[in-house]
C-alpha positions in Angstrom: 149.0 102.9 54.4 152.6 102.2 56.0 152.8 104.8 58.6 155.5 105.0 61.5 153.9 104.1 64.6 156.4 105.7 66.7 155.5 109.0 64.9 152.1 108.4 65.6 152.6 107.4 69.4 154.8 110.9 69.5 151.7 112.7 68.0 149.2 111.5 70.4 151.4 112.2 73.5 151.6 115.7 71.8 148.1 115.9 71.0 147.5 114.5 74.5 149.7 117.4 76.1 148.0 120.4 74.0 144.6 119.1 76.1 145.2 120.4 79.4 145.6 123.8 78.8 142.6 123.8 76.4 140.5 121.6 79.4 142.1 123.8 82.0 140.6 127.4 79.9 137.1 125.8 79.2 137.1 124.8 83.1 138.3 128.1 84.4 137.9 130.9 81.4 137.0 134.3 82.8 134.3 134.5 80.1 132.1 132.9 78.0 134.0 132.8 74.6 137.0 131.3 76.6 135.3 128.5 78.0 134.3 128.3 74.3 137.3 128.5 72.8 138.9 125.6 75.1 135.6 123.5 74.8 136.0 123.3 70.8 139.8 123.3 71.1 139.6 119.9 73.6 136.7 118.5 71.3 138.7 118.6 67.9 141.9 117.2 69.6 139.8 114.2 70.5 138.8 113.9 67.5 142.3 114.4 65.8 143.0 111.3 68.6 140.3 109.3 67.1 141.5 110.3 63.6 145.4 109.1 64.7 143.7 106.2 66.4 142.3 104.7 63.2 145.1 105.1 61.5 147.7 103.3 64.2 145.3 100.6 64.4 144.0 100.2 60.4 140.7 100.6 60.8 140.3 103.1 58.4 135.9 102.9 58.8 136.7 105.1 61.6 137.7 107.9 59.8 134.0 108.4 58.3 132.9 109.4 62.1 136.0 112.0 62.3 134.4 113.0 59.6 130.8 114.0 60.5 132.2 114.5 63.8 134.6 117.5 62.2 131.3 118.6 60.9 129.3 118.4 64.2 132.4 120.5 65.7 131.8 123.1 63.1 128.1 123.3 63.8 128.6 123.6 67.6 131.6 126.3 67.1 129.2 128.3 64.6 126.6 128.5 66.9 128.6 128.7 69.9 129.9 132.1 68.1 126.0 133.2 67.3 125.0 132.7 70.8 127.7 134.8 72.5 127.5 137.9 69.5 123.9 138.2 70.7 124.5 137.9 74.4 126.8 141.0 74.1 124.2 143.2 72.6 
């Protein structure tokens, strides 16, 4: 696949810039489903970097561990979600 790689340099700098506020809130978030929120926010931007990665250096084999790791992500959010419902009860 013919893909820019300026565009994809550009993305990864944004990409890279839309991590420290999420890092900064799962460091410092006043509660528990903030520090949540920026923990799953941070861990699907890496793996958006991995997934931009792949593709600026052609190894598209890669893009099978975004895969399960997207999936891993979901899991961890989903229970993430159960765990604080039930702590607020």
């Amino acid at each position: 696949m013919i893909v820019n790689p300026a565009l994809l340099d550009a993305l990864l700098v944004v990409l890279a810039l839309t991590l420290l506020p999420a890092a900064w809130r799962g460091a410092t978030g006043p509660t528990e489903a903030d520090r949540a929120i920026g923990a799953d926010h941070a861990f699907f931007v890496f793996v958006a970097v991995v997934a931009l990665l792949a593709l600026r250096t052609d190894r598209y084999e890669i893009l099978d561990v975004v895969v399960v790791a997207t999936l891993v992500g979901f899991l961890s959010a989903v229970t993430l979600a159960r765990y604080i419902s039930r702590s607020r009860r």
